[in-house]
C-alpha positions, 0 to 999 in steps of 0.5 A: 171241365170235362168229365173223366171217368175211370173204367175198371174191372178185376177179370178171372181168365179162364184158360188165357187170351189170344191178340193176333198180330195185324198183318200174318197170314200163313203164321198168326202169332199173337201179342204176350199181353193185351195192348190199350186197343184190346183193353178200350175194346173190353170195355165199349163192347159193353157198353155199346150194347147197353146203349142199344148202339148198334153197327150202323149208328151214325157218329159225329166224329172229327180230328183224326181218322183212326182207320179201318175198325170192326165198327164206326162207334168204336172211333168214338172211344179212341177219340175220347181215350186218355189211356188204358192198361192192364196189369197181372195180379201180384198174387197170381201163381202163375204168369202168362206164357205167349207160343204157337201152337202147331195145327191145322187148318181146312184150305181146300175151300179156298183153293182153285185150279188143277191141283184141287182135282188132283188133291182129291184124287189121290191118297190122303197121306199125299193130299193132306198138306194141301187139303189141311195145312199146317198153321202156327196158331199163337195164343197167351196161356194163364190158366186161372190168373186175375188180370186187371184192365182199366180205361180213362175216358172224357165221357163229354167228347164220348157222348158227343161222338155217339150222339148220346147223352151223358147221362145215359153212359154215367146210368150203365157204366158200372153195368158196363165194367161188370159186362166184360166177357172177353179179352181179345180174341172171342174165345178168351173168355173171362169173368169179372170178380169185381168192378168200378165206374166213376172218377179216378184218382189222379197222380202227377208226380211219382208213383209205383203201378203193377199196370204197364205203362208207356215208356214215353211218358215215364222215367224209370227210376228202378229200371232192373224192375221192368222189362220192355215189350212192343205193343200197339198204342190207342193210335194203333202204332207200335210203341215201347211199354214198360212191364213191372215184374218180380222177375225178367224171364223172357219176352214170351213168359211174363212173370207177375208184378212185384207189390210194394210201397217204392215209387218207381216212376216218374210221371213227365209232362203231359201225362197223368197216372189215374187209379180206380179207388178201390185199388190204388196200386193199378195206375194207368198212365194216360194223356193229362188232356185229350188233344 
């Protein structure tokens, strides 16, 4: 039987995060919250340098090519993921608010041809839009709020895709949880107030999270209580998630959970809720069985 470990930490944001949107170029948007990729990634940087992993180390990898990503051993996490999730502290003052900033940005490096002369040559007020042009710079701000972030993996198909042994991943993985420094982007800078390495609780039937959670593998049984949002899923395609909230506002400014004893979802086939137990009430909904 495969070993499933649940990687959790509670994070203090110091000013917010930032996940740009794949893709953008003249405008660099960023998603409202961190998807399962962003999460998974939190968690292996970590751990990777605990193992003394480094970017040139050979992995045994097999099943899906998951594409192009910063590293290699990082296809080991997505192979060995069932899910991951975060989720808003209910006692939070404030939510998360997603917009782009106006700013500039130093171009003319990266310019070519004739009119670099002429931008040179002539009068600032007249140059600056090609020298320094304007950017739509998006970024999630919650200043002060705690976040919390967890991960299910099978640390059996893990190990074997890193060439490591189990028992060097079960010795730091703790370490690894309380290692979590960013959240996205490397200025979204965190810190961890506290952390949990070890075997999930596990719930199949209904269940109430303040996590998001795929719409694919719940029914909302109190529908008025989420909002959707599009995020990229752990096979980096774009997916519907159901956000718990005290109040819908908009899809840029996210209000926190609303706590209590209702059950508000229904776990369907194939997918499992799993929770760290020294919080139950951030379940993540991932896969019962990795494929």
């Amino acid at each position: 039987m495969s070993k499933i470990r649940f990687f959790y930490s509670l994070l203090r944001v110091h000013w917010g995060f930032s996940v740009r949107l794949k893709g953008a170029t003249a405008s660099q948007p960023s998603l409202p919250l961190p998807p399962p990729t962003t999460i998974l990634g939190a968690f292996a940087q970590p751990l990777l340098k605990l193992l003394d992993i480094r970017f040139d180390h050979p992995i045994k990898y097999d099943k899906k090519d998951w594409g192009s990503v910063v590293t290699s051993s990082f296809k080991c996490f997505l192979y060995s993921a069932l899910g991951a999730a975060m989720a808003l502290d209910p006692e939070n003052i404030v939510g998360v608010s997603n917009y782009a900033e106006i700013t500039r940005i130093m171009s003319l490096p990266y310019r070519t041809g004739g009119k670099v002369k002429d931008a040179i040559k002539s009068p600032i007020h007249e140059s600056i839009s090609f020298i320094m042009p304007v950017q739509a710079m998006g970024s999630s701000y919650s200043p002060g709020a705690l976040i919390h972030i967890g991960a299910v993996l099978d640390i059996d198909r893990l190990s074997e895709c890193l060439n490591v042994a189990v028992k060097d991943i079960e010795d730091v993985g703790l370490q690894s949880c309380y290692g979590v420094s960013t959240l996205g982007s490397k200025e979204g800078l965190v810190s961890v107030v506290k952390a949990y390495y070890g075997e999930p609780m596990t719930y199949n039937d209904e269940i109430n999270t303040i996590a998001y959670v795929p719409e694919g593998g719940v029914i909302a049984l109190f529908p008025e209580r989420f909002m959707k949002i599009s995020l990229w899923d752990l096979d980096y395609k774009t997916k519907s998630f159901l956000i718990p909230v005290k109040l819908y506002i908009s899809a840029n400014l996210i209000a926190p959970p609303l706590h209590d004893d209702v059950k508000t979802l229904k776990i369907l086939p194939g997918f499992k809720a799993y929770a760290a137990p020294i919080n139950e009430y951030f379940k993540v909904v991932g896969f019962e069985h990795k494929i």
